[in-house]
Residue, then its C-alpha position, 0 to 999 in steps of 0.5 A: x505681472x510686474x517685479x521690484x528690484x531693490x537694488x544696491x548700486x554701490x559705493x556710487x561710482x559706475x564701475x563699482x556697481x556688480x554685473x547683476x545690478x547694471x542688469x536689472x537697472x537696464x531690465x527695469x522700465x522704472x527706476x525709484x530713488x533718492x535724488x541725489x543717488x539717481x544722479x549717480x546713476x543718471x548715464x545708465x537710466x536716461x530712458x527710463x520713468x524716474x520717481x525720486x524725491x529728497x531726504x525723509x521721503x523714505x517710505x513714500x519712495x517704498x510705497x510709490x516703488x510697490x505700488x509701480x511693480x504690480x504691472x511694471x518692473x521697478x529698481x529703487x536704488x540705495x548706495x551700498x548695499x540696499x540691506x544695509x541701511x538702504x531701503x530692503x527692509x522697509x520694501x519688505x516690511x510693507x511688501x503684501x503680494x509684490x514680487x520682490x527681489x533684493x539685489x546686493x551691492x558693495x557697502x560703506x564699509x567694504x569700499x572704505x577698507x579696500x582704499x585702506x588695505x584690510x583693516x576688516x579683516x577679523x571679526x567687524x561690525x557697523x554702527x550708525x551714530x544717526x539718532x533718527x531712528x535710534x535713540x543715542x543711548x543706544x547707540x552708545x551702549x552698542x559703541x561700548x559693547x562693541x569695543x568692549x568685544x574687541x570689534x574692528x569698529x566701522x562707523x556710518x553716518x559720524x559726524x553732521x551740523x546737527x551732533x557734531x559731538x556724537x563722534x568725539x563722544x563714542x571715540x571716548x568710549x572706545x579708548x576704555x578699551x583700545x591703546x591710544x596708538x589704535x589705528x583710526x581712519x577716516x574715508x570720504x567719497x570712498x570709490x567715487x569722485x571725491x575720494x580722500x582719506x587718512x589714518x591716525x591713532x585714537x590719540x591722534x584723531x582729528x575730526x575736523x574733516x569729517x562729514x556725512x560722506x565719510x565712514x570712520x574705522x577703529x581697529x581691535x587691539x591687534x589692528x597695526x598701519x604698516x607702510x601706510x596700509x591699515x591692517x587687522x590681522x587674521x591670525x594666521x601664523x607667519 
């Protein structure tokens, strides 16, 4: 009997990956994924059957993982955490009988704030400003509810060719809610080649250098930059 692995290898740098997902990657005969995020793994699957394809193959990538697990072990792959914007809920929304286990890993999010300090440091959410699948208005009511509930704000998918302006817009809306001098970062590449970041104010923000790659974070009306580090504090009473 065979097994699907819906593994979560992380921000995308080897060394970033958990334990457990290096182990069912190197358990696994046949590894499925986006093209790109195969290459990031390239070093530990050199002896493995890959399938991989481009970008919107999503559910053919699914498909083709749990037909392969009936009498195979297979890994498809997501960056991050494959439960969080990754392939683990469309795996387990055409899963019949398969035998599936979801593997965790380290999120956009999560990576971007270890490189700022500890801006996600009280109550956070992440919203996606890809209209693929969402329409914008909901995005945008979901950005206004968010800041309106005083979240740490962490933005997926901010800015591409084709809504340059998405970003810009819900920045706007956040600033009903949040002081001009609220710290906003922006990561790219976060813990993989690449990497840069930096930290303005809401008043400040320049988003000229932001892309796919990067993740945006606004702070709640607490969150300060000290020494450089981004910090949302806890509450605890110093």
């Amino acid at each position: 009997m065979g097994k699907l692995y819906i593994v979560g290898i992380g921000p995308g740098g080897l060394k970033h990956m958990t334990i457990k997902a290096k182990e069912v990657i190197e358990e696994s005969e046949i590894i499925v994924g986006y093209t790109k995020y195969i290459d990031l793994i390239r070093p530990l699957i050199e002896d493995k059957e890959i399938f991989s394809t481009g970008m919107m193959k999503e559910e053919e990538r699914c498909r083709e993982a749990l037909r392969l697990s009936k009498d195979k072990v297979v890994a498809i792959i997501s960056t991050g955490d494959a439960g969080i914007y990754g392939m683990a809920g469309l795996v387990l929304e055409l899963r019949k009988d398969e035998n599936v286990e979801v593997i965790p890993g380290v999120t956009a999010s999560s990576a971007a704030a270890s490189i700022l300090g500890a801006p996600i440091m009280h109550d956070s959410c992440n919203i996606s400003l890809s209209d693929l699948m969402t329409p914008y208005e909901l995005i945008k009511k979901r950005v206004d509810m968010a800041a309106q509930a005083d979240f740490v704000i962490t933005l997926y998918n901010p800015k591409s060719k084709g809504r340059p302006h998405y970003l810009r817009e819900n920045l706007e809306t956040i600033k009903k809610y949040r002081s001009g001098n609220t710290p906003v970062a922006v990561v790219k590449n976060a813990l993989r080649e690449g990497e840069e970041y930096e930290i303005y104010t809401l008043d400040s923000f320049d988003d000229s250098n932001v892309d796919m790659l990067s993740v945006v974070v606004i702070g709640n009306s607490q969150s300060f930059v000290r020494d450089g580090i981004f910090i949302t504090p806890r509450g605890y009473r110093l």
